[in-house]
N, CA, C and O atoms as a GROMACS GRO file, in nm:
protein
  480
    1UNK      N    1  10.183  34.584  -3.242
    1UNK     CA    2  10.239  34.571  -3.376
    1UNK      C    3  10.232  34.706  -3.447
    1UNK      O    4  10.126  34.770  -3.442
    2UNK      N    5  10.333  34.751  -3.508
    2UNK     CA    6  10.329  34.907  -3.576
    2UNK      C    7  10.283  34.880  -3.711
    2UNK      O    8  10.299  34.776  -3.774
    3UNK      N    9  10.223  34.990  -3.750
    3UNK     CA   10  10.087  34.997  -3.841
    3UNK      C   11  10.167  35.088  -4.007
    3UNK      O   12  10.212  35.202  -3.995
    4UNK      N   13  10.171  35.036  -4.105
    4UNK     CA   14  10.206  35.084  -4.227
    4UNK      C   15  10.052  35.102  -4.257
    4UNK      O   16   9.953  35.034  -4.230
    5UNK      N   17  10.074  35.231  -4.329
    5UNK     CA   18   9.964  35.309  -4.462
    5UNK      C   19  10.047  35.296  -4.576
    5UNK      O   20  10.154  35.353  -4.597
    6UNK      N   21   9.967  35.188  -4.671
    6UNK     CA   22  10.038  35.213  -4.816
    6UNK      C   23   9.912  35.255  -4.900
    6UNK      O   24   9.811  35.186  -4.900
    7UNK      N   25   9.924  35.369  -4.969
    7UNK     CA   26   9.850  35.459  -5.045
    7UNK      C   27   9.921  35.433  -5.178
    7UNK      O   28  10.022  35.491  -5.218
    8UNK      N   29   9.845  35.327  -5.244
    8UNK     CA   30   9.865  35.329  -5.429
    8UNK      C   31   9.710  35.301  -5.473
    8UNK      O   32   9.612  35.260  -5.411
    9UNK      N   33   9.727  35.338  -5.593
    9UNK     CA   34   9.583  35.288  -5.664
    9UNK      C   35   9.620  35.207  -5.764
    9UNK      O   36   9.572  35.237  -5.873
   10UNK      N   37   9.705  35.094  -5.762
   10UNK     CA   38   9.751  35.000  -5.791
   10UNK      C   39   9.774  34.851  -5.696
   10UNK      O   40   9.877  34.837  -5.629
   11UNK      N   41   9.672  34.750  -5.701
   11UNK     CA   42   9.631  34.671  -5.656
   11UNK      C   43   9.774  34.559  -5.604
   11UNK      O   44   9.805  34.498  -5.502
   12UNK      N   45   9.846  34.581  -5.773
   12UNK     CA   46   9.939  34.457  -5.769
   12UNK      C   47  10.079  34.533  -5.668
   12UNK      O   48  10.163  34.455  -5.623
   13UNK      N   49  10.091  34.665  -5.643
   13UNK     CA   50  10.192  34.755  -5.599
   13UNK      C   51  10.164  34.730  -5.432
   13UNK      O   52  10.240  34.700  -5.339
   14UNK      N   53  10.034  34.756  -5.440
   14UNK     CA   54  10.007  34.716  -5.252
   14UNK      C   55  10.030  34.618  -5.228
   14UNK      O   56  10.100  34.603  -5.127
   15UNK      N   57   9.987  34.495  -5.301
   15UNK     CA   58  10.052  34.359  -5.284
   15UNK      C   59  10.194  34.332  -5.271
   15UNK      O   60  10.228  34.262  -5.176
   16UNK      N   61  10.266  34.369  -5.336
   16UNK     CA   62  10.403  34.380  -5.328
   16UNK      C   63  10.479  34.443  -5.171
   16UNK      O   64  10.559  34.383  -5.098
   17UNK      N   65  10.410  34.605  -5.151
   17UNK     CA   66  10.430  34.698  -5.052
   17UNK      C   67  10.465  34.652  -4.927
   17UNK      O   68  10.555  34.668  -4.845
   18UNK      N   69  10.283  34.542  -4.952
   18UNK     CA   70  10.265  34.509  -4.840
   18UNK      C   71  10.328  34.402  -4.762
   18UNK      O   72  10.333  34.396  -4.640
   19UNK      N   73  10.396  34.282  -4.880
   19UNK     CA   74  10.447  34.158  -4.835
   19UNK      C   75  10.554  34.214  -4.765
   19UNK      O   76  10.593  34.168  -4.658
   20UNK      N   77  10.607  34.319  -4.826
   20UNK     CA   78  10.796  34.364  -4.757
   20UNK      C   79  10.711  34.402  -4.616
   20UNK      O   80  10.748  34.351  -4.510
   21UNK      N   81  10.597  34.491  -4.619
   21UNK     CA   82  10.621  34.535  -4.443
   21UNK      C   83  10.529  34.434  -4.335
   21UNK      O   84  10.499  34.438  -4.215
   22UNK      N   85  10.510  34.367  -4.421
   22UNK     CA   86  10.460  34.265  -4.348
   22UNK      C   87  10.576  34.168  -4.290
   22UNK      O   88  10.564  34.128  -4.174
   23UNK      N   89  10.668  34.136  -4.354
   23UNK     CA   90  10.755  34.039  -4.342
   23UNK      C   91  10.870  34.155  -4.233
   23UNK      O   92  10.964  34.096  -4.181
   24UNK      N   93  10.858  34.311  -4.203
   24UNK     CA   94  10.904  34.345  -4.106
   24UNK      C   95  10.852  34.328  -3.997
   24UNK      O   96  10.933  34.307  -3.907
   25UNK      N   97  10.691  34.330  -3.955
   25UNK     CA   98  10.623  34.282  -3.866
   25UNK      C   99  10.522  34.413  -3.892
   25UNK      O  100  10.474  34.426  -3.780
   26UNK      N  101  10.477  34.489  -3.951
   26UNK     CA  102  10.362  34.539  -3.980
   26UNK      C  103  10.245  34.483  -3.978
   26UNK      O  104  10.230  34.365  -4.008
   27UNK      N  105  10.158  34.553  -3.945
   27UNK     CA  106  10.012  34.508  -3.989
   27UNK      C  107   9.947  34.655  -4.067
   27UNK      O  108   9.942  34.774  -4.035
   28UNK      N  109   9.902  34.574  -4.184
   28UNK     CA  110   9.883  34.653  -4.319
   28UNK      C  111   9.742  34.704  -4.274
   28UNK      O  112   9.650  34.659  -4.206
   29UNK      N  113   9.776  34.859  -4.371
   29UNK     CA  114   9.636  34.964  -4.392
   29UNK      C  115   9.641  34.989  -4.548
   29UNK      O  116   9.756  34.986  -4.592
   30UNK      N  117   9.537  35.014  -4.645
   30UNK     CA  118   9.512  35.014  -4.763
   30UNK      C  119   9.466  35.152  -4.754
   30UNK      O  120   9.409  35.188  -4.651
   31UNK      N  121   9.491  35.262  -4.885
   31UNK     CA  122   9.422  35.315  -4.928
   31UNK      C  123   9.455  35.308  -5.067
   31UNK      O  124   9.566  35.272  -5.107
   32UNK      N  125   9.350  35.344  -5.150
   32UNK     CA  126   9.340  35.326  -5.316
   32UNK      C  127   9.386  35.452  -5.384
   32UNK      O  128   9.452  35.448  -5.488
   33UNK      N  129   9.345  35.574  -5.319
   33UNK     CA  130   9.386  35.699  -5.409
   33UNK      C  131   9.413  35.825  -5.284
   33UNK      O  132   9.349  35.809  -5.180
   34UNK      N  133   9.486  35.922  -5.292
   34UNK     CA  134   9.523  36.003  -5.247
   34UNK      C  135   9.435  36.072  -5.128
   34UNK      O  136   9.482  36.115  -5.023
   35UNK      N  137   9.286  36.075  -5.173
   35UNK     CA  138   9.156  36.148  -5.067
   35UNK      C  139   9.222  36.024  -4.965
   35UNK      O  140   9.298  36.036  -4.869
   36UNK      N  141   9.166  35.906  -5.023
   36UNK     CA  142   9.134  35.792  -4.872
   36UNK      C  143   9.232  35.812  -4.802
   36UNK      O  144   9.235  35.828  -4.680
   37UNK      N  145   9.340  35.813  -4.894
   37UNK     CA  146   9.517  35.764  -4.772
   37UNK      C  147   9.532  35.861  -4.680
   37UNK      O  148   9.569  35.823  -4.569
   38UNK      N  149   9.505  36.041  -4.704
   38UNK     CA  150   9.526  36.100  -4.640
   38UNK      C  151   9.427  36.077  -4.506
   38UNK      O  152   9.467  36.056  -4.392
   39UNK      N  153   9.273  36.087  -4.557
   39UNK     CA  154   9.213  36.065  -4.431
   39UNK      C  155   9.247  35.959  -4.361
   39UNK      O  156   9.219  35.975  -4.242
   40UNK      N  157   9.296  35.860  -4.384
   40UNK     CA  158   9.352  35.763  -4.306
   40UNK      C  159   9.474  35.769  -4.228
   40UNK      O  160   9.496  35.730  -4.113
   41UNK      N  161   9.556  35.832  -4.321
   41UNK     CA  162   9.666  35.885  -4.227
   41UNK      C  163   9.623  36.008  -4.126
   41UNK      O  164   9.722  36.073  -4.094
   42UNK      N  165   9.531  36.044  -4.083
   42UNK     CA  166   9.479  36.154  -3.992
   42UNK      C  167   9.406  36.054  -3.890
   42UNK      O  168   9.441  36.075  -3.773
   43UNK      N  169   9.316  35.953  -3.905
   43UNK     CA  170   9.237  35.940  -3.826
   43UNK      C  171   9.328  35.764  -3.771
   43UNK      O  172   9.332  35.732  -3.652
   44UNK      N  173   9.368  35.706  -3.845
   44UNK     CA  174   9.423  35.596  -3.763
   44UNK      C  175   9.610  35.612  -3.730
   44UNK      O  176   9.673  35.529  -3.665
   45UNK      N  177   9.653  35.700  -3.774
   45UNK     CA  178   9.813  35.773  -3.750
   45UNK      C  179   9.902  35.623  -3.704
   45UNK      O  180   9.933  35.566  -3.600
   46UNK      N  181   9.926  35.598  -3.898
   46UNK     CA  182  10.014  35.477  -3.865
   46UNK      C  183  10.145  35.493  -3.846
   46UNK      O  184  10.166  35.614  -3.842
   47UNK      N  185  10.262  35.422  -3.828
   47UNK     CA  186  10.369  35.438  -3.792
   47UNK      C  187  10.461  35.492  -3.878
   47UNK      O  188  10.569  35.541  -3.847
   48UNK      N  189  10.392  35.474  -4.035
   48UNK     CA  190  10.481  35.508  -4.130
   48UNK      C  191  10.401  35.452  -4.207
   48UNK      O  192  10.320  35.364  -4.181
   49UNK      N  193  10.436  35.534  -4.360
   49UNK     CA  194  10.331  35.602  -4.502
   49UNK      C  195  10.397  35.545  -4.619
   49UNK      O  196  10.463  35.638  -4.665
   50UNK      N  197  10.410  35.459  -4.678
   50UNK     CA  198  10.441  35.433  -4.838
   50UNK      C  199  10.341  35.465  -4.921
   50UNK      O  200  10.237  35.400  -4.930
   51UNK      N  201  10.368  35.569  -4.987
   51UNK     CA  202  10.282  35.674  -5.063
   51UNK      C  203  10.329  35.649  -5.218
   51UNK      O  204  10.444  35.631  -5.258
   52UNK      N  205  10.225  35.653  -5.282
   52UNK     CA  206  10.262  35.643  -5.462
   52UNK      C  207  10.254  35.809  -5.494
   52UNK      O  208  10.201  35.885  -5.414
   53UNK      N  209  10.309  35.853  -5.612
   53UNK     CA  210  10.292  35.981  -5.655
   53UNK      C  211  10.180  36.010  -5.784
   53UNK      O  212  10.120  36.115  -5.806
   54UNK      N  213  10.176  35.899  -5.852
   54UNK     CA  214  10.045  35.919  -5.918
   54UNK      C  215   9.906  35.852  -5.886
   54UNK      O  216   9.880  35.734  -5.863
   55UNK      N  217   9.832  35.950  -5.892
   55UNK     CA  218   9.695  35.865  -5.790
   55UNK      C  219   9.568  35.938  -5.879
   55UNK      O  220   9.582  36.020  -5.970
   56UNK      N  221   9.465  35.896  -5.835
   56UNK     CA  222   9.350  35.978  -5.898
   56UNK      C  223   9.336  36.082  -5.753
   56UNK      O  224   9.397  36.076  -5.647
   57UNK      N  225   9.238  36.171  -5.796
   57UNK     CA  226   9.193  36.262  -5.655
   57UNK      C  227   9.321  36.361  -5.631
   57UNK      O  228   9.327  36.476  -5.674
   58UNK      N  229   9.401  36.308  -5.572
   58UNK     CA  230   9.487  36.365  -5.485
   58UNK      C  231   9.622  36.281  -5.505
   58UNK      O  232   9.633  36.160  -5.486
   59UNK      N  233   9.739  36.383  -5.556
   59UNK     CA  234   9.886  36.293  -5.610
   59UNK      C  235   9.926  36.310  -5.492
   59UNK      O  236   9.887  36.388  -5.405
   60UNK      N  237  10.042  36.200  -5.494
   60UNK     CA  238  10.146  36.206  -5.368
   60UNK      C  239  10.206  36.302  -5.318
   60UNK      O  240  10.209  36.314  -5.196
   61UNK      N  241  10.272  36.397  -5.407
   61UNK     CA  242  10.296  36.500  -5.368
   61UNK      C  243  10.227  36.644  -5.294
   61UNK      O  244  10.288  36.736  -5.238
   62UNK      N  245  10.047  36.623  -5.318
   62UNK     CA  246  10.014  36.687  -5.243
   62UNK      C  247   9.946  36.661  -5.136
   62UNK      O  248   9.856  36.732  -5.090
   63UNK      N  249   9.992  36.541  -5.084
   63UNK     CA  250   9.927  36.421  -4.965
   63UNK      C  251  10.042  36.462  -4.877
   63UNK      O  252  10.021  36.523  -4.772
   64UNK      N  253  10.172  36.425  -4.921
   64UNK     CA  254  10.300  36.416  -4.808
   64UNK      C  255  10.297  36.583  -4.824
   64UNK      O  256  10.377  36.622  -4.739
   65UNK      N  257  10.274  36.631  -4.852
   65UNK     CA  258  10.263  36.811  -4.805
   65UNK      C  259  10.194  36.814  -4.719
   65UNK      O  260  10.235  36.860  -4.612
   66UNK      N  261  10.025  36.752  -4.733
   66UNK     CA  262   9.947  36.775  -4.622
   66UNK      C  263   9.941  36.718  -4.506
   66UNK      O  264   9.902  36.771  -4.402
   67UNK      N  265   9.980  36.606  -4.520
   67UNK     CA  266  10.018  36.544  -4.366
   67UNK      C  267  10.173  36.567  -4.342
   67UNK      O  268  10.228  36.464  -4.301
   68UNK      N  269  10.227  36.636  -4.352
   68UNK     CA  270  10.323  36.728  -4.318
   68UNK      C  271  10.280  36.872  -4.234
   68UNK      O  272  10.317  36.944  -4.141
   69UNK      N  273  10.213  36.864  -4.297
   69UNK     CA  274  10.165  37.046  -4.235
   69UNK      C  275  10.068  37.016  -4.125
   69UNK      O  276  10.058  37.092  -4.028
   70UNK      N  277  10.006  36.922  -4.137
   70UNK     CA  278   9.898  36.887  -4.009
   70UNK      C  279  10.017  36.814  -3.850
   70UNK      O  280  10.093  36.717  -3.859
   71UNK      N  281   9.995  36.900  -3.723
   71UNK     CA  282  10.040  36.840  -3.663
   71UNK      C  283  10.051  36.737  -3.612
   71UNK      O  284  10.154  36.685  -3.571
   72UNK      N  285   9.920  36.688  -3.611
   72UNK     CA  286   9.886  36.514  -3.593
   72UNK      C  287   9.976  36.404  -3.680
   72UNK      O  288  10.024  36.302  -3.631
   73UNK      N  289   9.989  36.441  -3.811
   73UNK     CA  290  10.096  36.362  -3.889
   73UNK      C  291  10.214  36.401  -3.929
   73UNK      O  292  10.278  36.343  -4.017
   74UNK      N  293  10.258  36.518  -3.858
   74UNK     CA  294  10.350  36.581  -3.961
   74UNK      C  295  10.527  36.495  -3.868
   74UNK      O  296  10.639  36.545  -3.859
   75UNK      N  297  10.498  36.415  -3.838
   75UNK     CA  298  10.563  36.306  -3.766
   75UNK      C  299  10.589  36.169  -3.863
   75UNK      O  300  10.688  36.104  -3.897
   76UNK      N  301  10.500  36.166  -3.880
   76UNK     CA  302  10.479  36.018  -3.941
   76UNK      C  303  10.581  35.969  -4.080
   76UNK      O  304  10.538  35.983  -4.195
   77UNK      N  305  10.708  35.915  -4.055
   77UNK     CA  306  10.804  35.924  -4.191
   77UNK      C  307  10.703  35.856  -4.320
   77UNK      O  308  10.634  35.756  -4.302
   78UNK      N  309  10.707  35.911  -4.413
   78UNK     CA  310  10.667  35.894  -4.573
   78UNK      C  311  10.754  35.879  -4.648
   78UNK      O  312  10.837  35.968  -4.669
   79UNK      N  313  10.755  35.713  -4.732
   79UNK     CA  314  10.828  35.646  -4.821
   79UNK      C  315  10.781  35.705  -4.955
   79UNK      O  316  10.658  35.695  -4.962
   80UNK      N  317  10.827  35.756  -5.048
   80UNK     CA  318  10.726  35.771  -5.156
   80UNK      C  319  10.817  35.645  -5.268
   80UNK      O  320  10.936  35.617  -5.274
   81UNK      N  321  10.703  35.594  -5.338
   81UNK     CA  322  10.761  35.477  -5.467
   81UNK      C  323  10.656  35.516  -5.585
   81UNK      O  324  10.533  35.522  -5.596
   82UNK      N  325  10.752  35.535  -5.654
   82UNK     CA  326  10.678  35.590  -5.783
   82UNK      C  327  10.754  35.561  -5.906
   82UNK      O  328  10.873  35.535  -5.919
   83UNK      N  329  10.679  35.569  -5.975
   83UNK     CA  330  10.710  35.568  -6.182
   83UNK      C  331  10.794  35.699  -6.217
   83UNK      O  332  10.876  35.707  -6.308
   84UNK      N  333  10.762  35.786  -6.139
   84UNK     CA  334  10.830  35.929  -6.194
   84UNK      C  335  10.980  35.942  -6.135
   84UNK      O  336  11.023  35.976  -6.024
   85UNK      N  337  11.040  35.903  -6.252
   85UNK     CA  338  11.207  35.899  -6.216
   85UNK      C  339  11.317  36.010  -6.256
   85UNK      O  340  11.438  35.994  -6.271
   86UNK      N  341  11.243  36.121  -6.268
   86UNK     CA  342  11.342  36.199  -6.291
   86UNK      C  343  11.400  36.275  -6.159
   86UNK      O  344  11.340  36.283  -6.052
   87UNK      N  345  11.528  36.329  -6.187
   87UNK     CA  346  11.592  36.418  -6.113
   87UNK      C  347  11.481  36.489  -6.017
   87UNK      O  348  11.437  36.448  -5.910
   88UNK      N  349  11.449  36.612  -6.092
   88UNK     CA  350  11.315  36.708  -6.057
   88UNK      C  351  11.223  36.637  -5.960
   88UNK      O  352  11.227  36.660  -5.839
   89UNK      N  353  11.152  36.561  -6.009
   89UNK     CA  354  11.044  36.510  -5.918
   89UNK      C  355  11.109  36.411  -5.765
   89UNK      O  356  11.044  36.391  -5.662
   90UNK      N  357  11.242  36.366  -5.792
   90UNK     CA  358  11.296  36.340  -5.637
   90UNK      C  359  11.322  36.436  -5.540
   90UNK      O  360  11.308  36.426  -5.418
   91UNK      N  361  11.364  36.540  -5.613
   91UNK     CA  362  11.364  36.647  -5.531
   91UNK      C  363  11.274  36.656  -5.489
   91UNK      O  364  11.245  36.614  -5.377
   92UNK      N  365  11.200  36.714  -5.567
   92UNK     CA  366  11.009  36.766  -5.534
   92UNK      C  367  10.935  36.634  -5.417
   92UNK      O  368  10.825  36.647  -5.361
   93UNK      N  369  10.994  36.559  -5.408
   93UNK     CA  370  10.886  36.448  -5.346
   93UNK      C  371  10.976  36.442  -5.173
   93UNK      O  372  10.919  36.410  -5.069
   94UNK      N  373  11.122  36.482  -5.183
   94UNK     CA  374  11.211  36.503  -5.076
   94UNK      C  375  11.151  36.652  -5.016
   94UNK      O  376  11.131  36.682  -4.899
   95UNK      N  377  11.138  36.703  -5.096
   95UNK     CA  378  11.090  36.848  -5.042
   95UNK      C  379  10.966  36.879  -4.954
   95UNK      O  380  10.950  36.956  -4.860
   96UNK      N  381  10.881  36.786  -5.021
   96UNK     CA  382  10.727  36.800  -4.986
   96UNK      C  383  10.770  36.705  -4.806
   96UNK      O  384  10.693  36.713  -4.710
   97UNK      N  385  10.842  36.661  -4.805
   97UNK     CA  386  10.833  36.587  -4.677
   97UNK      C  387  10.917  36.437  -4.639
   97UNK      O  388  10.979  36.414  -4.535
   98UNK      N  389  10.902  36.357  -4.741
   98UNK     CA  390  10.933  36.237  -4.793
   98UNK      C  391  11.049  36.193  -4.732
   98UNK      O  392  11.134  36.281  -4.737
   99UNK      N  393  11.094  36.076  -4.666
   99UNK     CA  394  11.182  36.048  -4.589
   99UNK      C  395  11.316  35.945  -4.720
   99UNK      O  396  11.436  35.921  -4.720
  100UNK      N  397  11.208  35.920  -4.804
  100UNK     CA  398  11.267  35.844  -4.888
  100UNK      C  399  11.199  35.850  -5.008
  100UNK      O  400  11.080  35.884  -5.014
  101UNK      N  401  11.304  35.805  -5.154
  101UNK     CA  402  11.195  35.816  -5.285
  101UNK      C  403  11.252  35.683  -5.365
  101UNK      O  404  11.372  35.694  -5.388
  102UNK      N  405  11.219  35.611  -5.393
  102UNK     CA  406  11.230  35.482  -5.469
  102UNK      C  407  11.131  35.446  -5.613
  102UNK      O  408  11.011  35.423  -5.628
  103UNK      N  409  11.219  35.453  -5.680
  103UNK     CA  410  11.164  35.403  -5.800
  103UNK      C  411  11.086  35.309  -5.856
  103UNK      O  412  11.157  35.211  -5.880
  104UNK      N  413  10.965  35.290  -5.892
  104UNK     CA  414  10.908  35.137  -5.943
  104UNK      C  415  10.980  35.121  -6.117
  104UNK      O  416  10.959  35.210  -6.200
  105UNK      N  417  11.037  35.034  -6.142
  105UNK     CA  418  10.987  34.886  -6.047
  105UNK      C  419  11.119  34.916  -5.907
  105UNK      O  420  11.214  34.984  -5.947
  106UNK      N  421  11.128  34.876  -5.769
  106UNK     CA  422  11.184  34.876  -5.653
  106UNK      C  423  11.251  34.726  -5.637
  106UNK      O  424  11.209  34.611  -5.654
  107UNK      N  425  11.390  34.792  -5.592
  107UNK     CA  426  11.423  34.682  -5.524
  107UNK      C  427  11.378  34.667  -5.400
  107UNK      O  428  11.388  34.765  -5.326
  108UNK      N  429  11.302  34.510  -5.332
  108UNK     CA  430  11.294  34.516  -5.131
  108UNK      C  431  11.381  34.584  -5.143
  108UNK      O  432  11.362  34.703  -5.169
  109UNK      N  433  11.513  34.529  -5.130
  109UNK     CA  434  11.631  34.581  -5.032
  109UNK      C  435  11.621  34.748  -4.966
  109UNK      O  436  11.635  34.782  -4.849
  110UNK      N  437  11.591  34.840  -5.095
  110UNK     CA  438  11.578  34.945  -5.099
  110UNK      C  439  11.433  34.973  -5.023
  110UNK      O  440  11.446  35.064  -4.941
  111UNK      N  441  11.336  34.934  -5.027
  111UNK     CA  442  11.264  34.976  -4.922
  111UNK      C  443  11.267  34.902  -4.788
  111UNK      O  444  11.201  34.964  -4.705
  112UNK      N  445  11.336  34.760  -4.727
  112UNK     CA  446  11.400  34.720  -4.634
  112UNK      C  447  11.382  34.838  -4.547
  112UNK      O  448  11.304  34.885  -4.464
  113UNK      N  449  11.558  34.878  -4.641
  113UNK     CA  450  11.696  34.983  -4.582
  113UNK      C  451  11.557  35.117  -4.535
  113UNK      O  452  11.528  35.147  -4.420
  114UNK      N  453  11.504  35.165  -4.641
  114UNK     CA  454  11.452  35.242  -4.579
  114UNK      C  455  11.376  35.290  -4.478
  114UNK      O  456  11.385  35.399  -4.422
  115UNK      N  457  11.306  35.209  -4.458
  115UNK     CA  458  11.166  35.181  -4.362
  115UNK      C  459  11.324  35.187  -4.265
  115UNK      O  460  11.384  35.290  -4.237
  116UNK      N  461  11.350  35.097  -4.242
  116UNK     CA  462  11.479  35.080  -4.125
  116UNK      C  463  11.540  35.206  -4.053
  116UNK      O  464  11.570  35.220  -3.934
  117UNK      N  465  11.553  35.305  -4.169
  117UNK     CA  466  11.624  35.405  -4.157
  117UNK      C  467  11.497  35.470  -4.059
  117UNK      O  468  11.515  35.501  -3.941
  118UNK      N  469  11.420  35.478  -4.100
  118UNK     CA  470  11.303  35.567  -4.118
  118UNK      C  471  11.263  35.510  -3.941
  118UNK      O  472  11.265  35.589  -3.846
  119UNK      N  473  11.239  35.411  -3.933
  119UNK     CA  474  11.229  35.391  -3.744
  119UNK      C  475  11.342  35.399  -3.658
  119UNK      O  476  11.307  35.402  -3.540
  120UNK      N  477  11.451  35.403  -3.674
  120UNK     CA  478  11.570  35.474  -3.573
  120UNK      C  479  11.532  35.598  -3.530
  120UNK      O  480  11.607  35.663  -3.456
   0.00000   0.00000   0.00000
């Protein structure tokens, strides 16, 4: 079964995250804030990363940089879903690595399609 990392520090957001990749056939990994998710994305290297951009510790944006730059993850496609909806920061979150950027509140559909995209 292929393994999702969803990194929010928002309880009710992982809940949500998690029902969509669960209902693709995932089996869910938690992290709460930016430190945990990254070490997690290094030491258990899940199949794919739904990353929030505001976090305590460590923001999204400088998580999908770093497991970008590390060869062990720099594989691993990263969804980012976040509050920050401007122009600027989609860029910035496409730049850092990000396979995809979706807005909260999210439609499934839109993270569906993506994840989808994202394993071809």
């Amino acid at each position: 079964m292929p393994r999702a990392l969803i990194i929010d520090d928002s309880a009710v957001e992982r809940k949500i995250i998690a029902k969509v990749m669960t209902a693709l056939g995932y089996s869910i990994i938690e992290a709460t804030d930016g430190e945990e998710g990254e070490l997690k994305a290094k030491t258990i290297k899940p199949d794919i990363i739904v990353l929030d951009v505001v976090m305590p510790k460590k923001d999204g944006f400088q998580v999908c940089r770093s497991l970008k730059k590390a060869p062990e993850t720099a594989n691993i496609p990263v969804i980012m879903i976040t509050s920050k909806n401007q122009d600027s920061d989609k860029f910035w979150g496409l730049k850092q690595g990000a396979i995809a950027y979706l807005i909260k509140p999210f439609n499934e559909e839109d993270l569906i399609s993506a994840v989808t995209k994202a394993m071809v």
